[in-house]
C-alpha positions in Angstrom: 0.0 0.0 0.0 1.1 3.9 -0.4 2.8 5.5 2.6 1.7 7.9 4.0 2.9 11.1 6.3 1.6 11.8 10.1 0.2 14.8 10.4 1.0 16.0 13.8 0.3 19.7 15.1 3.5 20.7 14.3 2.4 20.6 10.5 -0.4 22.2 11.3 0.9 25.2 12.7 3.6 25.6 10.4 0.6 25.8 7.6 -0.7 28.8 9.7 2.6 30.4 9.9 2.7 30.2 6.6 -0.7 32.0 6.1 -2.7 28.7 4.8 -6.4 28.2 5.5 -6.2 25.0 4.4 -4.4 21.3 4.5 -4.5 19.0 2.0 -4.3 15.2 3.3 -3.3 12.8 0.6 -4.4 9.0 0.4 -2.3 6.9 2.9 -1.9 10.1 5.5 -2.7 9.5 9.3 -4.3 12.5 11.3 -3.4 12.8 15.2 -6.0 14.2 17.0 -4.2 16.6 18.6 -3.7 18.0 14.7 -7.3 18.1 13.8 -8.0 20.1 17.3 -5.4 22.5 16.3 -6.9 22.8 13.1 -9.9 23.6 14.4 -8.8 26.4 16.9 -6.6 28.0 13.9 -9.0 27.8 11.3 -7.5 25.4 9.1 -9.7 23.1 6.8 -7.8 19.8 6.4 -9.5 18.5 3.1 -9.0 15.4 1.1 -6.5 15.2 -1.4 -5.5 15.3 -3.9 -6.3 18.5 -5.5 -7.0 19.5 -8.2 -4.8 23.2 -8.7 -4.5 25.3 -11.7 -1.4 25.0 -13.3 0.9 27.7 -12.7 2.2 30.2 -15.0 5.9 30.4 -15.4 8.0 32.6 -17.5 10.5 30.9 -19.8 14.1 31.6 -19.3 14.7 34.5 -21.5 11.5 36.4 -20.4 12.2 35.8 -16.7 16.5 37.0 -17.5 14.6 40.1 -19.4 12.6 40.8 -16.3 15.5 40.7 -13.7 17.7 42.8 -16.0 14.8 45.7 -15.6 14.4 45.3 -12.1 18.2 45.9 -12.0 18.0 49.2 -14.2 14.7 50.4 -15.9 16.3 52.1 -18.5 17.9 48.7 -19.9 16.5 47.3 -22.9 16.2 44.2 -24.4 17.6 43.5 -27.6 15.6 42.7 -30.8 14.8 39.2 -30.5 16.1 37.0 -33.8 14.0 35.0 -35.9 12.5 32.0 -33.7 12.9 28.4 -35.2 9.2 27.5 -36.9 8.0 24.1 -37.1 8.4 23.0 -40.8 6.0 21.3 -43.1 6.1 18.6 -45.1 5.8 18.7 -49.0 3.8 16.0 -49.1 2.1 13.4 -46.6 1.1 10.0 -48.1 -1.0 7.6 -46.2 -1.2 3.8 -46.9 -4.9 2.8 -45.8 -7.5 5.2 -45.6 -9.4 3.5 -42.8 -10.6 4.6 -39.3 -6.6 5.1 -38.6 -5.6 6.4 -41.8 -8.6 9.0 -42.5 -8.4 10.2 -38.3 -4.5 11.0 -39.2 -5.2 13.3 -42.5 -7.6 14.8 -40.4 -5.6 15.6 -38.0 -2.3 16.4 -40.1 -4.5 19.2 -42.2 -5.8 20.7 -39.2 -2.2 20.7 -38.1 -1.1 22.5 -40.8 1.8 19.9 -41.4 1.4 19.6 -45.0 1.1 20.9 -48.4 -0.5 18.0 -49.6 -1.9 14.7 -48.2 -2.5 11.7 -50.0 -4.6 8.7 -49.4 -4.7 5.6 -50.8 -6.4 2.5 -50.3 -7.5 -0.7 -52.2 -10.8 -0.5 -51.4 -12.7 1.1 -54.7 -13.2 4.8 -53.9 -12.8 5.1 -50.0 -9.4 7.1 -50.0 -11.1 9.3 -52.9 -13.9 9.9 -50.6 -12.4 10.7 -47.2 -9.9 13.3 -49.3 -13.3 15.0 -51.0 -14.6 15.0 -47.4 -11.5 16.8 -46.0 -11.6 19.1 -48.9 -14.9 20.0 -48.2 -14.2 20.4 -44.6 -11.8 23.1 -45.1 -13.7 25.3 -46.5 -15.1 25.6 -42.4 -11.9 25.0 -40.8 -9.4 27.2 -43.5 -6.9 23.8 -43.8 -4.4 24.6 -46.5 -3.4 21.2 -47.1 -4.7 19.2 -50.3 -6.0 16.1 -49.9 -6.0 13.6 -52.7 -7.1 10.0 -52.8 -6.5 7.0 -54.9 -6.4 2.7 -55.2 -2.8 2.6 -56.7 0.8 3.0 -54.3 1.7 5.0 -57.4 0.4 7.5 -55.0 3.3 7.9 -52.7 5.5 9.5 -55.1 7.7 12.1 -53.5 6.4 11.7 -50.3 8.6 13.1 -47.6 7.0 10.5 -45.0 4.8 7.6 -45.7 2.3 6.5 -43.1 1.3 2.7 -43.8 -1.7 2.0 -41.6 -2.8 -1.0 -44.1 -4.0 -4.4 -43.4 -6.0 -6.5 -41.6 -7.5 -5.4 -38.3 -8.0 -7.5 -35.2 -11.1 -9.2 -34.3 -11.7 -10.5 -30.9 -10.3 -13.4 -29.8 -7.3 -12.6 -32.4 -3.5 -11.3 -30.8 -1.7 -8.9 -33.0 1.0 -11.9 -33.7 -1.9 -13.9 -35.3 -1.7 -11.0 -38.5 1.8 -11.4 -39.0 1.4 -13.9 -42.6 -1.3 -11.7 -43.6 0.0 -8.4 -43.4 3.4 -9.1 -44.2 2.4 -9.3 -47.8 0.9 -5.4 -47.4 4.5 -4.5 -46.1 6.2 -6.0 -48.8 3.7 -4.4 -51.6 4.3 -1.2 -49.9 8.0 -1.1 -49.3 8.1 -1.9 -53.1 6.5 1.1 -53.8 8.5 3.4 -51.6 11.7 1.9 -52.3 11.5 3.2 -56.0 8.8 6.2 -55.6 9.6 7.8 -52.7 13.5 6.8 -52.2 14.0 9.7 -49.2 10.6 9.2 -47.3 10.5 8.7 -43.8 7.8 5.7 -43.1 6.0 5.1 -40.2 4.5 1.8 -39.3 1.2 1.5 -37.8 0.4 -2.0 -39.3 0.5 -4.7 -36.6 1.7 -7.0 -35.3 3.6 -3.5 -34.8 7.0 -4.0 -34.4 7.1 -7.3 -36.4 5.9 -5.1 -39.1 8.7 -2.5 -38.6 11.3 -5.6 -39.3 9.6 -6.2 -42.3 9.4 -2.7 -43.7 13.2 -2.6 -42.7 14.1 -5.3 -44.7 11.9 -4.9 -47.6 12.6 -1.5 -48.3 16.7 -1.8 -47.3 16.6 1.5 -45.7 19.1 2.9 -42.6 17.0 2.5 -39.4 16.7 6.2 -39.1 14.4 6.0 -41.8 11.8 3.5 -40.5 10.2 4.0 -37.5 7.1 2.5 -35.6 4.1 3.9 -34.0 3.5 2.2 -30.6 4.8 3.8 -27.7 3.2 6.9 -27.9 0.1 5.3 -27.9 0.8 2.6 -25.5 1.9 5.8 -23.0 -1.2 7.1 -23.8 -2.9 4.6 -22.9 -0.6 4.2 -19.0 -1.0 8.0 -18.5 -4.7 7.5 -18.6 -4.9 3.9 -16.4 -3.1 5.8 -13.8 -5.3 9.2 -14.3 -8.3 7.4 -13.5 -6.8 5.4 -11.2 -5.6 8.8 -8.9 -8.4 10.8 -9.8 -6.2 13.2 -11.5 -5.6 15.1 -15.0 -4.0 13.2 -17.6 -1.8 16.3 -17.8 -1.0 15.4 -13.9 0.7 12.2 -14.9 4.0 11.5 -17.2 4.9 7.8 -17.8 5.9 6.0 -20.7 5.8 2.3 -21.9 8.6 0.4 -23.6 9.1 -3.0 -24.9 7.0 -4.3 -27.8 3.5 -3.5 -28.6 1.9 -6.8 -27.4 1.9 -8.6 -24.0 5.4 -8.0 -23.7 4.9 -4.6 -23.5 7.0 -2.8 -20.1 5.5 0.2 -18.7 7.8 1.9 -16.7 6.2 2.3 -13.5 9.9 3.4 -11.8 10.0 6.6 -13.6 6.1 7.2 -13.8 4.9 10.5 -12.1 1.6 11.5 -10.5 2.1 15.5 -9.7 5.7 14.9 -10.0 5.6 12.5 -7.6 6.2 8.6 -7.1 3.1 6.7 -7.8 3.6 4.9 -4.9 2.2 8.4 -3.1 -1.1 8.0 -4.8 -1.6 4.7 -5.4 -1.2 1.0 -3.9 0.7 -1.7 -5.2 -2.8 -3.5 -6.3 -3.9 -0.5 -8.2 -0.5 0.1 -10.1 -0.8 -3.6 -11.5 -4.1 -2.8 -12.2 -2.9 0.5 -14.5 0.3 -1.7 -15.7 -2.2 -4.4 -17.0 -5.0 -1.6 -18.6 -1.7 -0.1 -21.1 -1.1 -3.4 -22.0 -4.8 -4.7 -22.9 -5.8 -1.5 -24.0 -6.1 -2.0 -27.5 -7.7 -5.7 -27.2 -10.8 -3.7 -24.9 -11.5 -1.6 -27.8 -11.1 -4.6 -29.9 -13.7 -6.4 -27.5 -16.5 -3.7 -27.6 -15.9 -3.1 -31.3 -16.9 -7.0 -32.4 -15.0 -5.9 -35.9 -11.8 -3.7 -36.3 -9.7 -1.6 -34.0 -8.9 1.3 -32.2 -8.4 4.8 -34.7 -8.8 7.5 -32.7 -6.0 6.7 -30.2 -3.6 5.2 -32.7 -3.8 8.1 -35.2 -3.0 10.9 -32.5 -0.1 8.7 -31.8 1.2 9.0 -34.7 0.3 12.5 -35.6 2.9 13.1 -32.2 5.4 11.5 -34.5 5.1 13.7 -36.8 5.3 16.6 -34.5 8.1 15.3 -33.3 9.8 14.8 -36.9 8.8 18.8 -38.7 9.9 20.2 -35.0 6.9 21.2 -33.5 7.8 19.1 -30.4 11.3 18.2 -28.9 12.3 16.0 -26.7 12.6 12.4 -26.2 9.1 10.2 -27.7 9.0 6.3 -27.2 9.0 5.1 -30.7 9.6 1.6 -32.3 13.4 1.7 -33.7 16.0 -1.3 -34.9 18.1 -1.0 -31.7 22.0 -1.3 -32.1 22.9 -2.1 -28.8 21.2 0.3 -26.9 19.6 -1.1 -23.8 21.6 -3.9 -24.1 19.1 -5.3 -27.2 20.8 -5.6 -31.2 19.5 -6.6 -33.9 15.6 -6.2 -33.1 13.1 -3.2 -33.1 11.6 -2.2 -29.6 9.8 0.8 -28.3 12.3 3.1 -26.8 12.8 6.6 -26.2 14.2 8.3 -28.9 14.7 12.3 -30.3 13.7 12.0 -33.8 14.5 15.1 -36.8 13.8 15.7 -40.1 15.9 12.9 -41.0 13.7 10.6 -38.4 16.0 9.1 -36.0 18.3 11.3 -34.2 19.5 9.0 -31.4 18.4 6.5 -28.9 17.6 7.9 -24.7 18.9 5.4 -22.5 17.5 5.6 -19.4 18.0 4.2 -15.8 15.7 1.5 -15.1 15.3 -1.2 -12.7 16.4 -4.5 -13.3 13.0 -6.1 -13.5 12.3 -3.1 -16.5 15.2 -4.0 -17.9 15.2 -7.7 -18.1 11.6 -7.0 -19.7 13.2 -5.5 -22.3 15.1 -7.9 -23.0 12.0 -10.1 -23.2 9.9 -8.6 -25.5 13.2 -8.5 -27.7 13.3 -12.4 -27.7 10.0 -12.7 -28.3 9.9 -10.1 -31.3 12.7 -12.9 -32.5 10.6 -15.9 -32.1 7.6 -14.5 -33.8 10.2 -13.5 -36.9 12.2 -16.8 -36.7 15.3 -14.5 -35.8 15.9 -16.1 -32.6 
């Protein structure tokens, strides 16, 4: 279970000294009596945390050196800022499978402003025409620049700078993401074909599962460097944690950072050592029994929607997943974002792609974050990697 503090008088009165009027008690915390009585003759509310609190503003670093300089000498001026570094745009977006995933990640690329031009394609007879005519039409309520364009052929990809393939067959229930490897391996290899000789500098992402089973494949078929091919599953398997252990706390999302590692499967190894709740362990908020319960929820988060769904998978999820890879790639976010990569002895793993942290560019891979984690994180790690093998016939 979470440990807790005693809240003794002492506490108490240092609040009032320090001009509170109330106490927050967080799950775990034990209350003397003597404290509650001399919360009740100073005034002090002792309510049951945690709280909610607005977040608070801060200045960035430049601003805040501006602001100190003044207070220093009024008459000192700043300098006339430079240009500022402006997230870039891609020249052209193609998208393999115009389904729930691929049609939700157009969407959400033109109202991103990421792109010049967006293309769709998809075997079905007219579906990536029609969800490119609907995004057209859209923007002429939202303003999107981006033109959207949809065809049946991968001739389509031509000159993309990054190809999304989100083709193939979907789960039903019952069905593990392993069970699509024969199937969709053959919609990898069709694709990877087409980049290969179309679109020769293209990033691709992989959203096709089994996810990074997939990622091999695409590696191998197309013969690009592993900067080049990347896959989507980390982001939306941290999604997924940050939630669990939102609900779990009764907190914000935006209260809790985490990430998951490992493969996108049932070996997959949320980090629960370097999860925060308000910056703090979880162990603060929650009991052992309840962080299971959130480690278990990332990792059969996809096969619930799978469940409720009776035919196809999850879209909404996986698409702003992928559309943070993107972000990450033109520059409108920085920092490290867990992300499917051929490791190279990083983490102790060669020779296999696994969700890790990575910093990714306009190139795609930058370079793999190593972090500190526990042995039992790490020797998970090194289990999904075996696995990932055996499915492959690598090992």
């Amino acid at each position: 279970m979470a440990t807790g503090r005693v809240i003794g008088s002492e506490l108490i009165e240092d609040a009032r000294q320090r001009g509170r009027i109330t106490f927050e008690l967080l799950p775990g915390d034990i209350v003397t009596a003597l404290a509650r009585e001399t919360a009740a003759r100073l005034g002090i509310t002792l309510v049951d945390g945690p709280v909610e609190k607005p977040a608070v503003a801060r200045a960035d670093g430049v601003t805040a050196m501006r602001r100190a300089l003044h207070r220093r000498s009024p008459k000192w001026r700043a300098p006339r800022p430079g240009a500022m570094p402006r997230a870039g745009r891609f020249s052209r977006l193609a998208l393999v499978g115009a389904g729930g995933v691929g049609a939700n990640i157009a969407h959400l690329a033109a109202m991103a402003d990421m792109a010049d031009e967006i293309a769709l394609i998809d075997i079905a007879p007219g579906v990536a025409a029609a969800a490119a005519l609907d995004l057209n039409h859209a923007s002429g309520i939202t303003g999107a620049r981006a033109r959207c364009s949809g065809g049946e052929t991968l001739d389509m990809v031509a000159g993309a700078d990054v190809v999304v393939v989100t083709a193939g067959r979907a789960r039903t229930p019952g069905m593990t993401r392993a069970d699509l490897i024969g199937v969709n391996r053959r919609v990898i290899h069709a694709s990877a074909d087409a980049i290969r000789t179309l679109a020769p500098g293209a990033i691709v992402i992989v959203v096709t599962n089994p996810l990074d089973e997939m990622t091999v494949e695409m590696l191998r078929a197309t013969g690009f460097a592993r900067e080049r091919v990347l896959g989507m599953a980390g982001t939306l398997d941290s999604a997924r944690f940050r939630n669990a252990l939102a609900m779990a706390a009764g907190v914000s999302p935006a209260d809790v950072t985490a990430i998951a590692l490992g493969s996108h499967g049932d070996e997959m190894a949320p980090i629960t050592s370097l999860a925060r709740i308000k910056g703090r362990a979880l162990e603060r908020f929650l009991g052992a029994d309840q962080i299971d319960a959130c480690v278990r929820d990332a990792v059969t988060g996809g096969g619930q929607v799978v469940a409720l769904k009776k035919s196809g998978s999850a879209t909404i999820a996986p698409a702003h997943a992928t559309v943070e890879l993107l972000d990450h790639i033109r520059g409108a976010r920085t920092g490290p974002v867990p992300v499917s990569v051929m490791l190279k002895g990083e983490f102790g793993v060669s020779d296999v792609v696994l969700g890790v942290p990575a910093h990714l560019g306009r190139q795609g891979l930058v370079s793999v974050q190593e972090l500190r984690l526990t042995a039992a994180e790490t020797a998970m790690l090194a289990a999904a990697a075996e696995a990932i093998r055996g499915r492959l016939g690598l090992a």
